[in-house]
Backbone as a ProteinNet text record, in pm:
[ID]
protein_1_A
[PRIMARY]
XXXXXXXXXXXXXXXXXXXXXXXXXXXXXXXXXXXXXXXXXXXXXXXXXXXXXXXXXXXXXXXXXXXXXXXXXXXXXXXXXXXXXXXXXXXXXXXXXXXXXXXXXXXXXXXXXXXXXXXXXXXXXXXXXXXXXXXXXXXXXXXXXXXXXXXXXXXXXXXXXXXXXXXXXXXXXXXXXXXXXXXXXXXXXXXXXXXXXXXXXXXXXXXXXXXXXXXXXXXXXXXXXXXXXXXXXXXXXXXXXXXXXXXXXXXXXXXXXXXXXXXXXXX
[TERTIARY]
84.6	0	88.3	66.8	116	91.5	158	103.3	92.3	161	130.7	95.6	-139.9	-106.4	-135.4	-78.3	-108.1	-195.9	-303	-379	-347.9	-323.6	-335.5	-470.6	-498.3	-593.4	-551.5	-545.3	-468.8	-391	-363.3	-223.2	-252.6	-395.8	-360.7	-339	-223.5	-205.4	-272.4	-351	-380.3	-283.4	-229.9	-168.5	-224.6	-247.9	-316.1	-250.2	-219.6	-198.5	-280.4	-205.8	-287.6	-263.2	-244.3	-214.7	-307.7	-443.4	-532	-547.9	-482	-446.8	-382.7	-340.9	-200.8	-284.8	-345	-406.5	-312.8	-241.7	-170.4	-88.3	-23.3	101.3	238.2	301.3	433.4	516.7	523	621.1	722.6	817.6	896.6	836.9	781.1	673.2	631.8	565.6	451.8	561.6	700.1	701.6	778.2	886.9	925.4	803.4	702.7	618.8	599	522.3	561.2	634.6	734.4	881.1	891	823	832.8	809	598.5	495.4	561.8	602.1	617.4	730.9	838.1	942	878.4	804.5	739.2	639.5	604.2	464.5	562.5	691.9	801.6	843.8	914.7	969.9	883.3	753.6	685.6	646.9	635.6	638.2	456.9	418.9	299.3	172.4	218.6	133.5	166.3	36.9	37.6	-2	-78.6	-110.5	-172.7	-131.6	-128.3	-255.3	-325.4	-397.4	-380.3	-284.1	-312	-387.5	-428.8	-539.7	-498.8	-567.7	-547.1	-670.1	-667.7	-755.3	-837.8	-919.4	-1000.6	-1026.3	-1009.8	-1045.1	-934	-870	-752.4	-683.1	-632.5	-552.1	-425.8	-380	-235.1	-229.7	-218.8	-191.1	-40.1	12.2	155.6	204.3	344.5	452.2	399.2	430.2	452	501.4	452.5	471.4	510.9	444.3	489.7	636	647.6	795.9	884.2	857.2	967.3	1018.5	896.4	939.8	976	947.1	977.6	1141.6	1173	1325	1386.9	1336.5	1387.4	1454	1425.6	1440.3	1320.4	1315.7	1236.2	1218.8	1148.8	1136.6	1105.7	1220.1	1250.9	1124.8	1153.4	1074.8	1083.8	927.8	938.3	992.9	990.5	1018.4	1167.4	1256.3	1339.7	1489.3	1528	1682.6	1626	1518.8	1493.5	1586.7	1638.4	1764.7	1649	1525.2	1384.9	1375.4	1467.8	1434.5	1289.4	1207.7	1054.2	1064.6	1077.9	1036.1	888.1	823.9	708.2	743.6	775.1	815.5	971.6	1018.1	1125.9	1097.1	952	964.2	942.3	1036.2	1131.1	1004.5	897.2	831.3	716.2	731.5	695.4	536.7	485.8	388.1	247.7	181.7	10.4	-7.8	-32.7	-100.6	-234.8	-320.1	-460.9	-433.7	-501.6	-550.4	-671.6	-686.2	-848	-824	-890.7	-883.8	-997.3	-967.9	-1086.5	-1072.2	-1021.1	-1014.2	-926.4	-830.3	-772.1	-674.1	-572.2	-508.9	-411.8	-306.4	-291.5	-94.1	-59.7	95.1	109.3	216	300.7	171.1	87.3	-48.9	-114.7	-99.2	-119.7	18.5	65.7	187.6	171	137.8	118.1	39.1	-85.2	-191	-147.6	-77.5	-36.8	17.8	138.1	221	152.5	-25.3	-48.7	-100.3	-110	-187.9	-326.2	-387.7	-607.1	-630.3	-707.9	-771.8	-850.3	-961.3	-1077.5	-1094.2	-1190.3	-1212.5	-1345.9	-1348.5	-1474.6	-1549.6	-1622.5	-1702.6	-1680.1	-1642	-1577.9	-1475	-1390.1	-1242.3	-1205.2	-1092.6	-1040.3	-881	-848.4	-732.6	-638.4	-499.8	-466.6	-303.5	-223.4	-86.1	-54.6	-9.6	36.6	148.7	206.8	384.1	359.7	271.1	307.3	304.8	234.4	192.5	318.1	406.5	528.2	669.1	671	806.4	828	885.5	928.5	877.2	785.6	737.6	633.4	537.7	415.4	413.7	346.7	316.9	325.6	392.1	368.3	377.7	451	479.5	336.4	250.6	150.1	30.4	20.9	-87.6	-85.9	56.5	143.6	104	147.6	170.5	11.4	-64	-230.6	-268.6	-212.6	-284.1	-390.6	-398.1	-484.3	-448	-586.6	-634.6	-521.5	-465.1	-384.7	-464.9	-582.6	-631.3	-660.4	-654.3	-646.3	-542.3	-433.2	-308.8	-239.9	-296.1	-238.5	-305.1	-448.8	-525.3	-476.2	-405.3	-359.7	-219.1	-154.1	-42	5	-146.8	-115	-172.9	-230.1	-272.8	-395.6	-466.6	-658.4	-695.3	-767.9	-855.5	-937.7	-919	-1003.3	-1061.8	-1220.5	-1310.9	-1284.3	-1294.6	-1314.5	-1378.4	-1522.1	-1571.7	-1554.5	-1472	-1366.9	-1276.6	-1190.3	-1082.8	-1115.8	-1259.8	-1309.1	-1373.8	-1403	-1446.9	-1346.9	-1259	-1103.3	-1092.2	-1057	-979	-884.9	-849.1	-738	-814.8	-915.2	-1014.9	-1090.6	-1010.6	-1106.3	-1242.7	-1287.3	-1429.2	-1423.6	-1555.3	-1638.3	-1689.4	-1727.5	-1802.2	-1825.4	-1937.2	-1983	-1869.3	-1835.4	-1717	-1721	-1838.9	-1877.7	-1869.9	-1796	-1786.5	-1648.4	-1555.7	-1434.5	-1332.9	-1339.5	-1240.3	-1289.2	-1417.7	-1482.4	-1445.3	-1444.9	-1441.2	-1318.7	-1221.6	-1051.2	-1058.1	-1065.1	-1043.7	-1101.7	-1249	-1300.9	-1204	-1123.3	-1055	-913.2	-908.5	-760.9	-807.3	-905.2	-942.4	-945.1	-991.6	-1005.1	-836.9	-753	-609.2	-545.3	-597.4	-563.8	-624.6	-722.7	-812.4	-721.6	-647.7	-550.6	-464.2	-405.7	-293.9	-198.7	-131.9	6.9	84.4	103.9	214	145.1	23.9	-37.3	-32.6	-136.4	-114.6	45.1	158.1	304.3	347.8	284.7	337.3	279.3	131.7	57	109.2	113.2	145.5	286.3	383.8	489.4	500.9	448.2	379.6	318.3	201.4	145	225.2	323.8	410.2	474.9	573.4	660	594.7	430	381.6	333.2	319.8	294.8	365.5	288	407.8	495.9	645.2	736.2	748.2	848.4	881.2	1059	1032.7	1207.1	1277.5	1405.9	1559.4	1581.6	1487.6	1551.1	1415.4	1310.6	1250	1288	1317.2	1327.7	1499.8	1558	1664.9	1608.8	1519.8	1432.3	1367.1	1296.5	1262.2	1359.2	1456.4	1566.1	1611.1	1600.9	1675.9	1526.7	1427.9	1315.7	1297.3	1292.6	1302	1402.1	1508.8	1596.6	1574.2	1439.7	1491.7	1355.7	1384.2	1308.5	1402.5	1337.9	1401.3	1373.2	1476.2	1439.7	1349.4	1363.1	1333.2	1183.3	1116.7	984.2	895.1	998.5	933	908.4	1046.1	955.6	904.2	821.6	787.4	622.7	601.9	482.4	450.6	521.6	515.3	501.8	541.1	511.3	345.6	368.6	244.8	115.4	117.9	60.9	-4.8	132.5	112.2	67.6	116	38.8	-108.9	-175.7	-283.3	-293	-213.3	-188.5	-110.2	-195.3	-167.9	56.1	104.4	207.1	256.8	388	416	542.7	534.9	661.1	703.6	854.7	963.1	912.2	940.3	981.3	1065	1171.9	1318.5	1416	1516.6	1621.6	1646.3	1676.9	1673	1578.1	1509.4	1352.5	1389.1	1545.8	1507.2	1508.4	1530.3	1531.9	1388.7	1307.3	1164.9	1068.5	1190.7	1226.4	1324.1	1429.8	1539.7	1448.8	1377.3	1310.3	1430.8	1442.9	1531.6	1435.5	1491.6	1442.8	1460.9	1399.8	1421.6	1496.3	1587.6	1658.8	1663.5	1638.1	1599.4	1745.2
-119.3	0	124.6	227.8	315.7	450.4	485.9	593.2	688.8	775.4	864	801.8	858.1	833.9	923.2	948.7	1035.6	1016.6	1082.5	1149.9	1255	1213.8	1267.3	1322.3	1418.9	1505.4	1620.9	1587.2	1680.7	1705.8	1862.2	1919.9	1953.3	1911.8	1901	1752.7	1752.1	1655.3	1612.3	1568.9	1496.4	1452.3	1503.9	1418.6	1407.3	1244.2	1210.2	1125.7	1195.9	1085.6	1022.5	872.1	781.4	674.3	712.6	662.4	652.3	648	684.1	615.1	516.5	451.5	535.4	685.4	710.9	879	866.4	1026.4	1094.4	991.5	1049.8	1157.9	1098.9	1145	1149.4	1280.4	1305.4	1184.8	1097.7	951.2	994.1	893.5	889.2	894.5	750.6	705.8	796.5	880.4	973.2	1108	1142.4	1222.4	1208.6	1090.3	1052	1041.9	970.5	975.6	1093.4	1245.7	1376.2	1418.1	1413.5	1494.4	1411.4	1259.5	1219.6	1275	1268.7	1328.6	1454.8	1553.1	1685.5	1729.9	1643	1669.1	1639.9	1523.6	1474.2	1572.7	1637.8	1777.1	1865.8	1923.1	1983.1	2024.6	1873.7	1888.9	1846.9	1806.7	1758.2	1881.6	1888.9	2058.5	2029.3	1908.9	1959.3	1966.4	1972.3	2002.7	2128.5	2181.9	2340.7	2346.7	2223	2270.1	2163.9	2190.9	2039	2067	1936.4	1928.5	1846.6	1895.8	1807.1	1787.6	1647.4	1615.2	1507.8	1458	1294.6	1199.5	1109.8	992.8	940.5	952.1	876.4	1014.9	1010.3	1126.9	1226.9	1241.2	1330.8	1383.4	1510	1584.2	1545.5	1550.2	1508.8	1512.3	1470.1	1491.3	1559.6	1596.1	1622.4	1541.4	1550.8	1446.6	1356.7	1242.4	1119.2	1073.5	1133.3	1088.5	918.7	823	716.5	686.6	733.3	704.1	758.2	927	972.1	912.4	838.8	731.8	609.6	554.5	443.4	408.8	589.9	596.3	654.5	662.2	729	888.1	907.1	1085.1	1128.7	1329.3	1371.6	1350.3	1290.5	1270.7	1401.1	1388.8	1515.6	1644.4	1733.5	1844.8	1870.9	1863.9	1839.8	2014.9	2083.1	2206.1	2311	2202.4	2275.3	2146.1	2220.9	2103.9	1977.2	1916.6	1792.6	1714.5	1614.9	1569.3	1491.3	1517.2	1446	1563.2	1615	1718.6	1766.7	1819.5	1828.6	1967.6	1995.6	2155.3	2225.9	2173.8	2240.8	2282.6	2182	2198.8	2300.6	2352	2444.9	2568.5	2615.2	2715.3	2710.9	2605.8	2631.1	2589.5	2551.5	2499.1	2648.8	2667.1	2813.7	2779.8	2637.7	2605.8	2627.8	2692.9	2675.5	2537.6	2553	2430.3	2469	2411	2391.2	2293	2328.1	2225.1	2203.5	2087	2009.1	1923.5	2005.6	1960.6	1851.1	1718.6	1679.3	1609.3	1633.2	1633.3	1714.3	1651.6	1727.6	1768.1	1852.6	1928.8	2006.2	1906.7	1934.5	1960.8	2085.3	2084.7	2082.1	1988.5	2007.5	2001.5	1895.1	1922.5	2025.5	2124.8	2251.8	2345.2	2328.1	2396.2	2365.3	2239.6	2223	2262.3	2277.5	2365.3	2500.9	2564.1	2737.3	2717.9	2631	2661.7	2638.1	2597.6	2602	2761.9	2779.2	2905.8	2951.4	2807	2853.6	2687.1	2745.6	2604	2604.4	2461.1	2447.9	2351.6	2368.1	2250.2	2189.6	2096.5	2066.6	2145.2	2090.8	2192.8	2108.3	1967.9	1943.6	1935.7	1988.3	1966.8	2039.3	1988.8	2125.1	2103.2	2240.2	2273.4	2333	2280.4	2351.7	2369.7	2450.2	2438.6	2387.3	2291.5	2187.5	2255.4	2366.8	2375.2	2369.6	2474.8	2474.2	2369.6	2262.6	2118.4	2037.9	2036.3	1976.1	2042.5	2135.9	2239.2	2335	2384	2522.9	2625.9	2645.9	2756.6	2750.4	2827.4	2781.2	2837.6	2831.4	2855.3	3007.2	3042.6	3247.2	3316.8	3205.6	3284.4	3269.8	3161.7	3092.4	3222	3279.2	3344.9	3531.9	3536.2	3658.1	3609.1	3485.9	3468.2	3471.4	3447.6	3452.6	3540.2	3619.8	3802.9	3818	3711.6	3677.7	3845.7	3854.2	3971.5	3894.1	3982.9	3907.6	3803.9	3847.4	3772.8	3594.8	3657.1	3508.6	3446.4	3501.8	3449	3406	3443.2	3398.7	3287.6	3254.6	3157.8	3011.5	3084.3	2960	2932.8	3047.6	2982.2	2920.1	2910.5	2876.2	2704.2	2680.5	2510	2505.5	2640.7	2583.8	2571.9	2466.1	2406.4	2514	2525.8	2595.5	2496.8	2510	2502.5	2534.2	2453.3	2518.7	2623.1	2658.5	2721.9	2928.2	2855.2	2962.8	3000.6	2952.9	3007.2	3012.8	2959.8	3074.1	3160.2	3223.9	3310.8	3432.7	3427.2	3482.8	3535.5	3424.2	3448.5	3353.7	3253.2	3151.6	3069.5	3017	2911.1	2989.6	2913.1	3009.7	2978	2852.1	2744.6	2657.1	2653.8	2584.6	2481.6	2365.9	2254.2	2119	2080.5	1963.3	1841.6	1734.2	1652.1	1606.2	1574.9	1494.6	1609.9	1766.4	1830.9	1920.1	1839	1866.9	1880.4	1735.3	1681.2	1790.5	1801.5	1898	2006.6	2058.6	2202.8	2237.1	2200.3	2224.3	2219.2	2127	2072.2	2208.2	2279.3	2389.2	2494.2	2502.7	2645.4	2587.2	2482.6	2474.9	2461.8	2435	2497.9	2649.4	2679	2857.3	2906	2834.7	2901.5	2849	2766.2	2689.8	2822.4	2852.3	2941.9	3051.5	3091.7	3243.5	3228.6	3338.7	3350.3	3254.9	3206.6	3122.3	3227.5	3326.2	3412.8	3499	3518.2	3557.6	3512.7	3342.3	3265	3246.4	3258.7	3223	3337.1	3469.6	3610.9	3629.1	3635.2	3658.9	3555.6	3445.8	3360.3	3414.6	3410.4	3476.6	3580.7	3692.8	3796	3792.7	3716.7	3684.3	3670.9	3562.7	3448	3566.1	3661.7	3813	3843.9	3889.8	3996	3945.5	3767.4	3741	3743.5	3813	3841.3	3772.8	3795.7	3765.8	3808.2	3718.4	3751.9	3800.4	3890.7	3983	3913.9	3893.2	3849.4	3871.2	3936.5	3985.9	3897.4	3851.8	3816.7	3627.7	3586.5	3437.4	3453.2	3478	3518	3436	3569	3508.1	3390.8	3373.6	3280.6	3110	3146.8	3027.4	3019	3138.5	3163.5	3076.4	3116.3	3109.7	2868.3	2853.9	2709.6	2607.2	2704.7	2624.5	2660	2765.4	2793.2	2735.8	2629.2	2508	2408.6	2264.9	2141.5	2071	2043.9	1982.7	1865.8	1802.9	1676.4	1703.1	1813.5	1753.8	1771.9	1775.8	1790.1	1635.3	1545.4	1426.1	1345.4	1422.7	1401.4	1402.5	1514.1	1544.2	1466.4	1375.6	1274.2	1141.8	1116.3	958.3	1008.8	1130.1	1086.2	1088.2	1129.2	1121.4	994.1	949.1	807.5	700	740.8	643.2	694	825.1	900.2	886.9	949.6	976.3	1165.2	1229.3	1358.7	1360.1	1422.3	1500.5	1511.7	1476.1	1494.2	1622.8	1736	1855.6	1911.6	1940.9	1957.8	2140.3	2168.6	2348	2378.3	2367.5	2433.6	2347.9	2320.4	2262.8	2335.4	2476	2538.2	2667.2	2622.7	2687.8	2829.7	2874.5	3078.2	3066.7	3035.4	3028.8	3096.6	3036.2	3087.9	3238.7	3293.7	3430.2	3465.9	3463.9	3472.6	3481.5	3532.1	3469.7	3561.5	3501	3584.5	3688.5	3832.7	3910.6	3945.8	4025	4085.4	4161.1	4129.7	4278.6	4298.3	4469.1	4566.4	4620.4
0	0	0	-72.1	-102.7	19.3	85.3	225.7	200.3	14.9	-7	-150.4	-210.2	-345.1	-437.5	-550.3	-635.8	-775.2	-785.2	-925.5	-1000.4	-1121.8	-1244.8	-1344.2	-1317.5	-1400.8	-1507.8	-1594.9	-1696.1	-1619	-1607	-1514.1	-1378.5	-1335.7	-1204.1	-1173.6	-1003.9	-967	-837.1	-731.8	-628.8	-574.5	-448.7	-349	-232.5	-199.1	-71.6	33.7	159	240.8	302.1	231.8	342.9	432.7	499	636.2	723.8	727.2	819.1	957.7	967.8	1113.3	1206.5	1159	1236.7	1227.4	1132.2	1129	1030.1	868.2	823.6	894.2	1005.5	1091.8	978.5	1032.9	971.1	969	966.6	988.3	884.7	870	790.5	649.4	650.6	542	430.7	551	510.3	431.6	459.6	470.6	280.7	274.5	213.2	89.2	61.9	13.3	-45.6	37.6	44.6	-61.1	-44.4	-124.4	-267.2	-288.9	-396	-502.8	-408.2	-481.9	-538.3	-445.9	-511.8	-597.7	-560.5	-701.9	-808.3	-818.2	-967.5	-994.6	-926.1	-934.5	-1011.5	-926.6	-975.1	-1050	-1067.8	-1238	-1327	-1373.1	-1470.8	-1567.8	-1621.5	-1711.8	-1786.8	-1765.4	-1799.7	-1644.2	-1540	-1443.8	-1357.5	-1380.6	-1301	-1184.8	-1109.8	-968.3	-893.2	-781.6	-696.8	-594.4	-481.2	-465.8	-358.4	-195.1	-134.5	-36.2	3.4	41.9	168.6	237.3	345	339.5	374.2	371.3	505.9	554.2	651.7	726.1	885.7	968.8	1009.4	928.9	966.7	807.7	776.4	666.5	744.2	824.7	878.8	1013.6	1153.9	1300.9	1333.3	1232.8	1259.1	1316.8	1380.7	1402.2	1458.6	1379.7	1471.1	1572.3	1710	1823.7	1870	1800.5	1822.5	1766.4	1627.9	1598.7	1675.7	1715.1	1825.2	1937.7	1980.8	2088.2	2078	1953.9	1887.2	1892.5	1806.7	1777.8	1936.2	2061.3	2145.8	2159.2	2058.2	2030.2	1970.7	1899.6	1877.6	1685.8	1624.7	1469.9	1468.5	1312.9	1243.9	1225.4	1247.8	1235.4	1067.3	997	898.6	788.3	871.3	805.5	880.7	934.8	988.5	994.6	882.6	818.2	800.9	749.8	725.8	658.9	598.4	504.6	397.7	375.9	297.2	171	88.9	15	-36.3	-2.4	-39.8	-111.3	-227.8	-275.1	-193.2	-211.2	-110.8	37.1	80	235.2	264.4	147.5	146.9	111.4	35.4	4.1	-180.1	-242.5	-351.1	-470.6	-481.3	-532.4	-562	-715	-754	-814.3	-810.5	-832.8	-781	-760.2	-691.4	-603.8	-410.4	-429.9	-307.5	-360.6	-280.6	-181.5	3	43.1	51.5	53.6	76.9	167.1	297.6	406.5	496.4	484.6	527.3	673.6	746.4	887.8	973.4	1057.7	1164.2	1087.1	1123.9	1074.7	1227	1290.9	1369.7	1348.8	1471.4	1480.1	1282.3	1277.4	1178.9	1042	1072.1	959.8	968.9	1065.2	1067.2	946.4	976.8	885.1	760.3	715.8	587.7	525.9	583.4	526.1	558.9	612.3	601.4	483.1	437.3	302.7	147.9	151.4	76.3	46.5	-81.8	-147	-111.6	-127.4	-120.1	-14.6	41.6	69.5	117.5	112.4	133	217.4	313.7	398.9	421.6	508.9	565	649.2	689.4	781.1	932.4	944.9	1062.8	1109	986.9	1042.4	1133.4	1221.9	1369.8	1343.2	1395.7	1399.9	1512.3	1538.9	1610	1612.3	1650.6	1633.1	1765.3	1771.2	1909.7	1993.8	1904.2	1957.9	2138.1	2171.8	2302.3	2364.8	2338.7	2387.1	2366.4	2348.3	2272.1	2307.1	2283.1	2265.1	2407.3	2406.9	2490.8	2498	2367.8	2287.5	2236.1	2240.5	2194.2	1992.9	1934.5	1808.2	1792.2	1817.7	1825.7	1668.5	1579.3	1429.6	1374.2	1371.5	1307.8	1269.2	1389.3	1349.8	1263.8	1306.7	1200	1086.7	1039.4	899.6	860.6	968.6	834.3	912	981.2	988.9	1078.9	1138.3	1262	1375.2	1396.6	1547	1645.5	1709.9	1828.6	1911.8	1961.1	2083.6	2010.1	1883.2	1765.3	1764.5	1718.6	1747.7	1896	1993.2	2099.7	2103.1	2107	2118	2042.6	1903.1	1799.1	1908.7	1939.2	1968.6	2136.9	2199.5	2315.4	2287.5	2186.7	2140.6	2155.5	2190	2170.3	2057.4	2007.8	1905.2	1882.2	1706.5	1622.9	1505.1	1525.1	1382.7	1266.8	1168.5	1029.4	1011.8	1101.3	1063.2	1096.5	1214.9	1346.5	1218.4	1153.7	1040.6	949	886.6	805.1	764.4	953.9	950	990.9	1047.3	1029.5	868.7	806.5	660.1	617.1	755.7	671.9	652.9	634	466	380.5	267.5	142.5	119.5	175.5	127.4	254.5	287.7	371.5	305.2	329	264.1	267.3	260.6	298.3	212.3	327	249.2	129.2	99.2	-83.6	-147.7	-124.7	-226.8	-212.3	-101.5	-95.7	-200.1	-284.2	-373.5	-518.7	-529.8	-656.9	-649	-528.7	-529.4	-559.8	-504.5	-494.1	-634.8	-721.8	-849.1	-915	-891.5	-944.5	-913.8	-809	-764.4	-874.9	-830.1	-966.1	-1112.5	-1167.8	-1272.9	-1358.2	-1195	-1205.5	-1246.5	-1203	-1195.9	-1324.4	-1401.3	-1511.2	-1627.7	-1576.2	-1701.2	-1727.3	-1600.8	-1614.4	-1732	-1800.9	-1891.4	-1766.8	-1832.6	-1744.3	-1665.2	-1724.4	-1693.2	-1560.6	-1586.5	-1482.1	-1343.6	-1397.7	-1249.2	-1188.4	-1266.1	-1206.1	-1135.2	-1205.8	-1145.7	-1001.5	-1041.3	-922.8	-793.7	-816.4	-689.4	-645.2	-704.6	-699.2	-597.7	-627.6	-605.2	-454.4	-444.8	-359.7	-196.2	-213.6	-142.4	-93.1	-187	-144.8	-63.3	-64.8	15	145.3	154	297.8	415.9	496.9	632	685.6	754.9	733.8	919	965.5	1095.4	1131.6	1203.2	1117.4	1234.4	1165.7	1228.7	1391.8	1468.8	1621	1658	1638.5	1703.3	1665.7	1577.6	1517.3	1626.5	1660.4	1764.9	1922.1	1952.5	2113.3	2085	1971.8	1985.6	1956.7	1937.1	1968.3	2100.9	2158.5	2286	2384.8	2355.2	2424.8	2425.7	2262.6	2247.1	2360.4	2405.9	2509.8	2644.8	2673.4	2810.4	2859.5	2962.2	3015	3036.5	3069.8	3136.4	2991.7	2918.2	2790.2	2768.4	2866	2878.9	2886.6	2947.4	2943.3	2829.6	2674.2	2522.8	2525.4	2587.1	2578.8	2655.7	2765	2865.2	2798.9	2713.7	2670.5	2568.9	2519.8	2417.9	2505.2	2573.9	2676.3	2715.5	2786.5	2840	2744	2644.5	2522	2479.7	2445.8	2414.6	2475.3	2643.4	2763.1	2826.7	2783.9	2797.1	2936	2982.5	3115.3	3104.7	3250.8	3307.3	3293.9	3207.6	3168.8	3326.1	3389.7	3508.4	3477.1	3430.2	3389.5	3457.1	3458.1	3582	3553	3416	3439.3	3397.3	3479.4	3427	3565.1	3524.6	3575.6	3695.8	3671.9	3767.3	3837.8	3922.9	3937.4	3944.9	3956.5	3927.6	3796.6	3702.5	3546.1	3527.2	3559.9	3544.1	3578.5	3651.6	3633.5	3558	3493.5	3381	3255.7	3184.2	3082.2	2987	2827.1	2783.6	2681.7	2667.7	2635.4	2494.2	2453.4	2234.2	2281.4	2202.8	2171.2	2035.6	2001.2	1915.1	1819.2
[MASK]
+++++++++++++++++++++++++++++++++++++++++++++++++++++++++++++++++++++++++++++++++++++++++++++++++++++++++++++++++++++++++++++++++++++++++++++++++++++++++++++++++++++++++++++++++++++++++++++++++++++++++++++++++++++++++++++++++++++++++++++++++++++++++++++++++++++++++++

């Protein structure tokens, strides 16, 4: 069985993970799969725009928590030095892609649906950026980048669950919709981008990608400084107890004045 599979429609392409035992979780599998699909999206010179999608009750759960523990460390963060070359997941991929979102959409399956262009979802899917649940740091870039009201963005980036219908009434979903008209619709919005002069749809997206907000050099700083300051250990502390669905037992910080030390921006 194939964990990631791909459709061919004239020049659009379908990519679906499926993994649905796992919640199409970031796994290796899944991710490898991923980077296949999209080099061949890539380099194929007769397809203009991709279409990804997941299989059963989940668009992706982000990282695979079981493999992290599987492998006794944290599995690769799929958008930060991966060694899985994915043009999409770098940026480098100048192509259009839609999501069609038909379930959860969590942590790192949260990210993947930010790096698409348009997307459409269900009307039950939920979302949330996990970081704080996981990391040192809660999700603080996530809601800059889709222009979210602060009291929005704190909300995304402290790990409370948002509705489809909560983000698109925000602005980050382009389409609401009942699931038997998920796979149509996307296909109608990449149609729509097929109809443009070429030069258009390549400029405009182009274009587009430049003008989305960007988080400047002194703050991506604290927030490295911020990722280490805690007791490391309880990132996988929050992954056992996960997996054993049991109450998270978290130290804090190694050393309890640390928790006054917080480190500061500098300007």
């Amino acid at each position: 069985m194939a964990f990631v599979e791909t459709d061919i429609q004239d020049q659009i392409m379908i990519i679906k993970l499926n993994r649905p035992e796992r919640l199409n979780a970031l796994s290796t599998v899944i991710r490898e799969g991923m980077a296949e699909a999209f080099n061949k999206f890539n380099k194929d010179k007769n397809l203009e725009v991709a279409i990804l999608t997941g299989e059963g009750r989940g668009f992706c759960a982000g990282e695979d928590m079981k493999e992290s523990l599987e492998v006794g460390k944290l599995a690769s963060a799929p958008m930060k030095g991966d060694k899985i070359y994915n043009p999409f997941m770098t940026g480098e991929l100048e192509k259009p892609v839609i999501a069609a979102i038909n379930g959860y959409a969590m942590g790192g399956g949260f990210m993947l649906v930010e790096k698409t262009d348009l997307r459409v979802a269900v009307k039950e899917a939920i979302f949330e950026m996990s970081e704080a649940k996981r990391w040192l740091l809660g999700g603080y870039n996530h809601g800059h980048y889709a222009n979210l009201p602060h009291p929005v963005a704190t909300e995304m980036a402290l790990g409370f669950r948002l509705t489809a219908e909560r983000l698109h009434q925000v602005g980050f979903i382009n389409r609401l919709v009942d699931k038997k008209d998920l796979i149509n619709t996307s296909i109608d919005m990449a149609e729509h981008l097929l109809s443009l002069p070429p030069a258009s749809r390549v400029n405009t997206i182009y274009m587009m990608r430049e003008m989305a907000p960007k988080v400047s050099e002194n703050y991506l700083n604290l927030a490295d400084e911020l990722h280490a300051h805690g007791d490391q250990e309880d990132r996988m502390e929050s992954r056992r107890a996960f997996a054993e669905k049991r109450k998270a037992n978290f130290k804090g910080w190694i050393n309890p004045e640390d928790r006054y030390n917080t480190p500061k921006l500098k300007h």
